[in-house]
Backbone bond lengths (Angstrom), bond angles and torsions (degrees), N, CA, C in turn:
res aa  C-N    CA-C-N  psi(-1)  N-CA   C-N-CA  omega(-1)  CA-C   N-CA-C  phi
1 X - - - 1.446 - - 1.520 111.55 -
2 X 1.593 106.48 -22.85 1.603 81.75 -166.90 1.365 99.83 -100.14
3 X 1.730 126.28 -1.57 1.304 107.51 -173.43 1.371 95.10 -79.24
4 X 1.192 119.76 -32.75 1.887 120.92 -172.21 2.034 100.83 -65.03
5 X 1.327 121.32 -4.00 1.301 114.16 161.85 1.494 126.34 -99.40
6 X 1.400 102.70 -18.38 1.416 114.87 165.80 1.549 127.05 -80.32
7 X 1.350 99.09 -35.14 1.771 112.54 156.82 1.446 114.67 -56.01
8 X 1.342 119.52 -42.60 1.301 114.24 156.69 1.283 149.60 -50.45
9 X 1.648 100.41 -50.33 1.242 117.42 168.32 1.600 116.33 -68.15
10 X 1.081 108.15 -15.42 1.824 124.97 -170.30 1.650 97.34 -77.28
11 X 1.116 116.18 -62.29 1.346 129.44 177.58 1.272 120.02 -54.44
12 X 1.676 120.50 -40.71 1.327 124.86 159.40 1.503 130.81 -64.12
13 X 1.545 116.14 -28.12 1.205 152.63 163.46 1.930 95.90 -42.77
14 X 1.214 119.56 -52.41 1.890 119.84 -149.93 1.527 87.56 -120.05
15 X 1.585 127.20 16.61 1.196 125.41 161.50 1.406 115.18 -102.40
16 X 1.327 120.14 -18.03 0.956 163.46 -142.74 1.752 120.16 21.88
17 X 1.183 106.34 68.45 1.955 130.07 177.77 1.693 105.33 -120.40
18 X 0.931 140.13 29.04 1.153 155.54 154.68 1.793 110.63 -71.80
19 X 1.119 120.98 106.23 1.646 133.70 167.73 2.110 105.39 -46.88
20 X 1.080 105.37 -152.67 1.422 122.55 171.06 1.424 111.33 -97.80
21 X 1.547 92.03 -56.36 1.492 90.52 -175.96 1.406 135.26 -68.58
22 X 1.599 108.61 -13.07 1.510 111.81 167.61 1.611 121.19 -102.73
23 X 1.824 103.66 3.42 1.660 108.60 164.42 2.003 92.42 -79.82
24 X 1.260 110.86 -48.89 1.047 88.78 175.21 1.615 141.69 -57.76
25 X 1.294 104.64 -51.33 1.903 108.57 146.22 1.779 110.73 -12.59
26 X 1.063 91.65 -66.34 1.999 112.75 -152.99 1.676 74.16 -50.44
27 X 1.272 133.13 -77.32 1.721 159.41 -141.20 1.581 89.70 -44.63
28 X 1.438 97.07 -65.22 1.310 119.56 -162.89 1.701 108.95 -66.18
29 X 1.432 116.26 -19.68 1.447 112.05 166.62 1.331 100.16 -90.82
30 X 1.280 127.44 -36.06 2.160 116.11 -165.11 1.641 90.51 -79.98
31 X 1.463 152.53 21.57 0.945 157.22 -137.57 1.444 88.75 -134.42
32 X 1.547 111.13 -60.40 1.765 114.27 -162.09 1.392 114.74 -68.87
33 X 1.142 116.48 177.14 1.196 116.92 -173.28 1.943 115.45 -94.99
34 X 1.291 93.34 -11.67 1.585 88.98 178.13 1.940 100.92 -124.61
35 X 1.501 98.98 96.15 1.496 122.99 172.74 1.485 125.10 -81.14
36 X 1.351 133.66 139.19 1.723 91.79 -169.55 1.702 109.17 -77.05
37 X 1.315 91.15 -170.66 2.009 85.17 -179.94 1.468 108.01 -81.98
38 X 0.899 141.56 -7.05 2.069 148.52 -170.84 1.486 101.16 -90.79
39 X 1.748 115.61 -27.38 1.329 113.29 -179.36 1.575 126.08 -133.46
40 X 1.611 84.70 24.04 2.041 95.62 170.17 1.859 93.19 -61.20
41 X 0.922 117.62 -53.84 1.494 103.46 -163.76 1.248 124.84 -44.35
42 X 1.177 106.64 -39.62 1.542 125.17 170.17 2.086 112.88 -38.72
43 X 1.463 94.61 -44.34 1.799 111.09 -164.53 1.434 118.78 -54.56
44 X 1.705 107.90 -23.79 1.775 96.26 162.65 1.469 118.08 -81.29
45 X 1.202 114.81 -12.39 1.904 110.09 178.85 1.469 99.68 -76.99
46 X 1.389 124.59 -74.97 1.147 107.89 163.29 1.244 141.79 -57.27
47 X 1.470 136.22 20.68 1.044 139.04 170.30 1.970 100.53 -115.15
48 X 1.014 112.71 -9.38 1.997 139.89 176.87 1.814 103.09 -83.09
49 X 1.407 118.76 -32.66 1.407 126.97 165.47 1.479 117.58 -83.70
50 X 1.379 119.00 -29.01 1.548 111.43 168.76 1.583 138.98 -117.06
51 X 1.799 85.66 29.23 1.433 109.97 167.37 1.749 106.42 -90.15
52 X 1.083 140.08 -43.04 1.658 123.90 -179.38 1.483 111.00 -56.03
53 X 1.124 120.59 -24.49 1.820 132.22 178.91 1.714 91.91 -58.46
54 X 1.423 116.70 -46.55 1.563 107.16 -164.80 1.558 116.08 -83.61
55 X 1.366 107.02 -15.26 1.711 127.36 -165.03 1.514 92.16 -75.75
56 X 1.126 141.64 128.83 0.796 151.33 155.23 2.287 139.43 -88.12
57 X 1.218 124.46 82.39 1.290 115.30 -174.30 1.378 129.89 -30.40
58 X 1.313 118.29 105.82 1.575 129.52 -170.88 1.681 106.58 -96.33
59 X 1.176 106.70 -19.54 1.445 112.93 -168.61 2.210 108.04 -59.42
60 X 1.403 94.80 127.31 1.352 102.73 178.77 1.852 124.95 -89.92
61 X 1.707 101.42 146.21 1.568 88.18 -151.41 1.837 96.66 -85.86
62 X 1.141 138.37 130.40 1.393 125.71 -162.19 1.481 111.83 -78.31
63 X 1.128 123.38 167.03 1.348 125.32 -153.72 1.460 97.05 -100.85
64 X 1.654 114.84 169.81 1.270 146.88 163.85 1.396 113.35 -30.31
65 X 1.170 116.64 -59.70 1.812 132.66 178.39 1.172 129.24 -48.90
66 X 1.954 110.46 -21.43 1.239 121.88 175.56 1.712 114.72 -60.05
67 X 1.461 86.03 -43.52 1.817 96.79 -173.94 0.796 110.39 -41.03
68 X 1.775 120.21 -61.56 1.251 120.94 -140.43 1.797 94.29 -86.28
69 X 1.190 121.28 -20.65 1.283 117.19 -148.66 1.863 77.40 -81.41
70 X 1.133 112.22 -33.60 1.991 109.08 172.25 0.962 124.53 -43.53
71 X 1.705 116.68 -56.63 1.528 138.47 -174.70 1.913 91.68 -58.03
72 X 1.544 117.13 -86.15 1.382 108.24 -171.46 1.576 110.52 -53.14
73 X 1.062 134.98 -15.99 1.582 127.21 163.60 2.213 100.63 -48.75
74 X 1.260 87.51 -67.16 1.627 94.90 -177.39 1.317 125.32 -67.00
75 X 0.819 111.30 -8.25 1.306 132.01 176.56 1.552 118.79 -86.82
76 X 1.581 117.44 -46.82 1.240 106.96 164.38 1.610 106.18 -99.37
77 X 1.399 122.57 17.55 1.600 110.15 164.81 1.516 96.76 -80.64
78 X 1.556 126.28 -52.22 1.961 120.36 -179.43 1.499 94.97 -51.17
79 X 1.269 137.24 -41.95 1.862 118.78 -171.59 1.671 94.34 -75.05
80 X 1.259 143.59 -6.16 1.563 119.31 166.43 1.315 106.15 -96.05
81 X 1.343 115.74 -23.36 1.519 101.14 174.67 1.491 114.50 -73.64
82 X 0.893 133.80 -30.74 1.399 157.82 -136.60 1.792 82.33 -96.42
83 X 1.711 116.54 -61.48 1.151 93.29 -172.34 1.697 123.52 -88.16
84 X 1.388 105.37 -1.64 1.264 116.33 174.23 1.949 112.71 -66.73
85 X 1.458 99.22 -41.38 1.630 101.02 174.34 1.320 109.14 -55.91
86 X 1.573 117.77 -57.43 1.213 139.40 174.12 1.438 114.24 -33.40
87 X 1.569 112.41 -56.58 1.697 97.26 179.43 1.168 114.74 -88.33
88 X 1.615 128.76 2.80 1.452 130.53 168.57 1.489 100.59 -82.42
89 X 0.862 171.78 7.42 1.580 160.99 -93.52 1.549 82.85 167.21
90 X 1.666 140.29 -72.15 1.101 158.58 -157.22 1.634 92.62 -59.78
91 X 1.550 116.95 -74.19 1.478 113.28 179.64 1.340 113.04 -79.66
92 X 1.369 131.11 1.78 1.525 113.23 164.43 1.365 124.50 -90.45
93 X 2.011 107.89 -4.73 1.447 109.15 -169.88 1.521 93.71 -83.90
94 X 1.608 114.69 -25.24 1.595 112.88 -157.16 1.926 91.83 -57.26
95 X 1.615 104.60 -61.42 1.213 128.91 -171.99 1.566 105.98 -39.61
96 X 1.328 131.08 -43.47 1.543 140.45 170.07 1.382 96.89 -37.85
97 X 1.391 109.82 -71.09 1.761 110.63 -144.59 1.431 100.07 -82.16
98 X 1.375 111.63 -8.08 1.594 100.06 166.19 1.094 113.67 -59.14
99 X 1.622 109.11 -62.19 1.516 132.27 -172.99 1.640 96.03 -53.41
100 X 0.860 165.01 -45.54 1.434 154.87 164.46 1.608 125.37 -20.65
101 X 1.481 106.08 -14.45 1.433 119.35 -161.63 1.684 101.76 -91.27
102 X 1.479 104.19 75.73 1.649 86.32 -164.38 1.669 116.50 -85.31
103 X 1.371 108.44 68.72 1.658 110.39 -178.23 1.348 127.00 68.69
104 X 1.266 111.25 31.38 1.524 109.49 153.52 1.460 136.15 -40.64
105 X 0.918 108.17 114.42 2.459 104.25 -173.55 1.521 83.85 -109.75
106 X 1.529 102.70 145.58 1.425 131.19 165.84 1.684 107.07 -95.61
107 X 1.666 129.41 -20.91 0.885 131.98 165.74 1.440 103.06 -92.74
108 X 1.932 111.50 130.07 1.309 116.44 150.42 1.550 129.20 -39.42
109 X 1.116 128.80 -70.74 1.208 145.95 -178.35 1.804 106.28 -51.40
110 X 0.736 151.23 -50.66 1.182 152.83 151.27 1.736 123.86 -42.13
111 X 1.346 104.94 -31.03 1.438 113.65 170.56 1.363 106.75 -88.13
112 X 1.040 138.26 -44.66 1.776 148.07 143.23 0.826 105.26 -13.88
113 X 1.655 148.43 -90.87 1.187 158.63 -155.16 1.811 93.32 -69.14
114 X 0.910 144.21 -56.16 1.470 134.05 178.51 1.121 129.71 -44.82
115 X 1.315 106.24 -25.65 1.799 126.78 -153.58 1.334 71.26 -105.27
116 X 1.100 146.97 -91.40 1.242 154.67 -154.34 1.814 113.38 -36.32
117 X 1.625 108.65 -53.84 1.656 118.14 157.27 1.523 111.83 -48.08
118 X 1.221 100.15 -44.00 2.002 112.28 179.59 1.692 103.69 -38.70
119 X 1.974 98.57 -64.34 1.409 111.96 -160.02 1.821 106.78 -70.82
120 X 1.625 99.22 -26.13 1.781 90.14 -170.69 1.612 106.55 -60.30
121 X 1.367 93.66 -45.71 1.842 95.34 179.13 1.256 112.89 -47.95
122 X 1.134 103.29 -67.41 1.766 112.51 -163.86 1.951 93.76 -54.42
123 X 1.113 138.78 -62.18 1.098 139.49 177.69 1.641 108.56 -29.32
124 X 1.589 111.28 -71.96 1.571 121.29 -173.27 1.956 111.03 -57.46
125 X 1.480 114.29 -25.79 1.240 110.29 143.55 1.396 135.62 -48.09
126 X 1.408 120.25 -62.57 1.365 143.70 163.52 1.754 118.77 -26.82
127 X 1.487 98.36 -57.05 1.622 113.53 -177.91 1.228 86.44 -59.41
128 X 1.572 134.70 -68.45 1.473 128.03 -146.37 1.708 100.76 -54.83
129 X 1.277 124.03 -26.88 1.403 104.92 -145.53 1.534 73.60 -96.49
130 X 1.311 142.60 -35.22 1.674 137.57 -165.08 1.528 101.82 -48.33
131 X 1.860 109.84 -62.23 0.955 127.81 -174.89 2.061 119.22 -32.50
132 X 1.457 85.79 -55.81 1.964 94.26 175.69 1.831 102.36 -66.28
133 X 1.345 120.64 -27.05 1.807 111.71 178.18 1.589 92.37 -72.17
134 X 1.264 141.63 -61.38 1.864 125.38 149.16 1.325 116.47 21.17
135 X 1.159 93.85 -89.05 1.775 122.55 -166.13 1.506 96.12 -66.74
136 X 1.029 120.06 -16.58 1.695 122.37 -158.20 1.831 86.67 -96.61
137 X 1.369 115.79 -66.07 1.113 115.75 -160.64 2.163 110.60 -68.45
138 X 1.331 104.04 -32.52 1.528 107.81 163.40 1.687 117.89 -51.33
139 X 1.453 106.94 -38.58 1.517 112.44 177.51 1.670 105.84 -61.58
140 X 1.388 103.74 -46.42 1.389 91.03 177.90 1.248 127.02 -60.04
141 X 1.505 110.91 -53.47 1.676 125.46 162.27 1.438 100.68 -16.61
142 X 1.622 121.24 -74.49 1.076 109.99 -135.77 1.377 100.82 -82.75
143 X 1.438 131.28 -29.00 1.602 143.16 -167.46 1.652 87.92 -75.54
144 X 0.983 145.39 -64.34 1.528 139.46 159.52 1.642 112.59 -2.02
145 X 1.422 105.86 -71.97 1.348 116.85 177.63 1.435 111.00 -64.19
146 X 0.846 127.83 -63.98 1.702 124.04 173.38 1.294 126.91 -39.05
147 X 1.290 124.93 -36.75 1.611 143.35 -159.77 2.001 95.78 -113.51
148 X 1.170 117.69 -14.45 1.325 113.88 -157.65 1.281 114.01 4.30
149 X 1.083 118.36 125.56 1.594 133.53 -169.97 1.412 110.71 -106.67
């Protein structure tokens, strides 16, 4: 009688309509030592559910000291950043006010000839872009004539 209730409960068990109290039943039969032979196979799954009951937590809870030893960890990591900005800021202002010196000549003639290299460039830029208003203003010319408006 009782294996024909455990066959039952087994079947209800992998339907899954089984309560607590008859997963526990089921546990408590794949548990014993006399299983029938059609459902030894079954005895490591249920014997795989009442192994964490025996496992026991060893893990330790860490102490108070960690914190703080965190806080002054972070605490002197912002004072290296702090002075790392600090001495980049220190040698990049020197480097600024150098760079400020934008080519002053105490000789005329030397400032002449620069200004003058200054203007050819900037000029031979200038032409190029005139040149495409050219091409720009011929397009109109010619679409004018075609479309007569």
């Amino acid at each position: 009688m009782e294996l024909n209730k455990i066959e039952i409960l087994f079947e209800k068990y992998f339907q899954g309509e089984t309560s607590i109290a008859e997963e526990n039943e089921l546990r408590n039969y794949f548990s014993s030592p006399d299983v029938a032979q059609h459902l030894e196979q079954y005895k490591p799954m249920f014997g795989y559910f009442s192994l964490p009951k025996e496992q026991m937590l060893k893990q330790e809870i860490p102490r108070q000291a960690n914190k703080r030893f965190v806080a002054w960890l972070s605490i002197a990591a912002s004072v290296v950043v702090l002075l790392g900005i600090g001495t980049y800021m220190f040698y990049n202002y020197d480097n600024a006010n150098e760079k400020q010196d934008l080519g002053t000549y105490d000789d005329p003639e030397v400032a002449l000839r620069e200004t003058q290299k200054a203007l050819a460039l900037l000029s031979n830029h200038v032409n190029v872009g005139i040149e495409s208003v050219y091409y720009i203003r011929e397009y109109q010319e010619s679409k004018e004539l075609i479309f007569k408006q």
